[in-house]
C-alpha positions as CSV (number, residue, x, y, z in Angstrom):
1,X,60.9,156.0,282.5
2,X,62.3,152.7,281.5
3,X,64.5,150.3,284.4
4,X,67.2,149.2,283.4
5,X,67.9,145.5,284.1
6,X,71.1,144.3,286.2
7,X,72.7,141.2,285.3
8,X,75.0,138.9,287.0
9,X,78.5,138.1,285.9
10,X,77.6,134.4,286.1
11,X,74.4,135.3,284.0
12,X,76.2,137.5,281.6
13,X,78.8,134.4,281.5
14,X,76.2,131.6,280.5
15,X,74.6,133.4,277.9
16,X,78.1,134.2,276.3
17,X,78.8,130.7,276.5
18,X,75.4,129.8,274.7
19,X,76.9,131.8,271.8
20,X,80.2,130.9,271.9
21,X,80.5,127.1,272.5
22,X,77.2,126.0,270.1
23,X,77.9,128.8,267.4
24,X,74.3,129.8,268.0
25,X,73.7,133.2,266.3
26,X,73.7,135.8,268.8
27,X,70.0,137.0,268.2
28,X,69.1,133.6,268.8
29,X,70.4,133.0,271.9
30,X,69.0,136.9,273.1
31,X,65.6,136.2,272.0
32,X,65.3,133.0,273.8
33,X,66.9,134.7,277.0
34,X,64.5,137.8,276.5
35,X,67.6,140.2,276.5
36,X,68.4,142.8,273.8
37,X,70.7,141.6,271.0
38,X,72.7,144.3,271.5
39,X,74.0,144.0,274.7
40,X,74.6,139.8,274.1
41,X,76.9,141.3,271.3
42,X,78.7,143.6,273.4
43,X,79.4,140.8,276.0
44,X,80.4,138.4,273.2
45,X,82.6,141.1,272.0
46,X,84.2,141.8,275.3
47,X,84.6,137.6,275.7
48,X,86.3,137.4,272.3
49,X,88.9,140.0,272.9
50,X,89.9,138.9,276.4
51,X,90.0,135.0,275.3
52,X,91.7,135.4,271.9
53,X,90.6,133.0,269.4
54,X,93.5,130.3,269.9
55,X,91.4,129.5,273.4
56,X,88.5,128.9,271.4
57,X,89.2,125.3,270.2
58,X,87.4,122.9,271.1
59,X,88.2,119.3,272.3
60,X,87.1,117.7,269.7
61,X,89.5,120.4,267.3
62,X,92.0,120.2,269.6
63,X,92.5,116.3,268.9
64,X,92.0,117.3,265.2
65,X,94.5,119.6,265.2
66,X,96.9,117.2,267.2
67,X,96.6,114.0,264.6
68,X,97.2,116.5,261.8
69,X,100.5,117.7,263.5
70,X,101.3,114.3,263.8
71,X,100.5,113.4,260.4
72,X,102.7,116.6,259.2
73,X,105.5,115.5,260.8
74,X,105.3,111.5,259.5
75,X,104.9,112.9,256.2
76,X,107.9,115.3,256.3
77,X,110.0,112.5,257.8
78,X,109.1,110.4,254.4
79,X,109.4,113.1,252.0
80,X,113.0,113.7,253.6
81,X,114.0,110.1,253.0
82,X,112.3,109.9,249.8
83,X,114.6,112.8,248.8
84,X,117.6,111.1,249.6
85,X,117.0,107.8,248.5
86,X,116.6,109.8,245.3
87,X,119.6,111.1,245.3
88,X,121.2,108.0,246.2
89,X,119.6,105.9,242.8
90,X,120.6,109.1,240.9
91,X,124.4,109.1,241.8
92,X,124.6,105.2,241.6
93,X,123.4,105.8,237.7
94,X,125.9,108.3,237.0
């Protein structure tokens, strides 16, 4: 009869990280840790749904994401005065 093995919940959390923060495919990171694919997936799984994906960013995304905000906003601001400037011209024609 086959044993089964026990993991750790620091173990379990490492090779979740493997997959997670290097977007290593799954059977990857199980064959190099000699665990079944399988069971990494079901611990990925269980990761993913208790960190939902908005956690997931990384810092380099996360400054990504914060100069585009930025840039949203500058542009906005423009386009606003852009659309009353035009409206200004346009009644000064009239």
């Amino acid at each position: 009869m086959a044993k089964y093995r026990k993991f750790t919940p620091e173990y379990r959390e490492e090779a979740v990280k493997q997959v997670v923060e290097t977007a290593t495919p799954i059977a990857e990171v199980a064959r190099s840790l000699g665990i079944n694919p399988g069971t990494l997936g079901n611990w990925v799984n269980q990761y993913r749904k208790e960190h939902p994906v908005s956690e997931e960013l990384s810092l380099p995304d996360r400054a990504r994401l914060r100069e585009l905000e930025k840039e949203t906003r500058e542009l906005r601001l423009e386009n606003a005065f852009l659309k009353k400037a035009a409206a200004y011209f346009a009644r000064e024609e009239q």
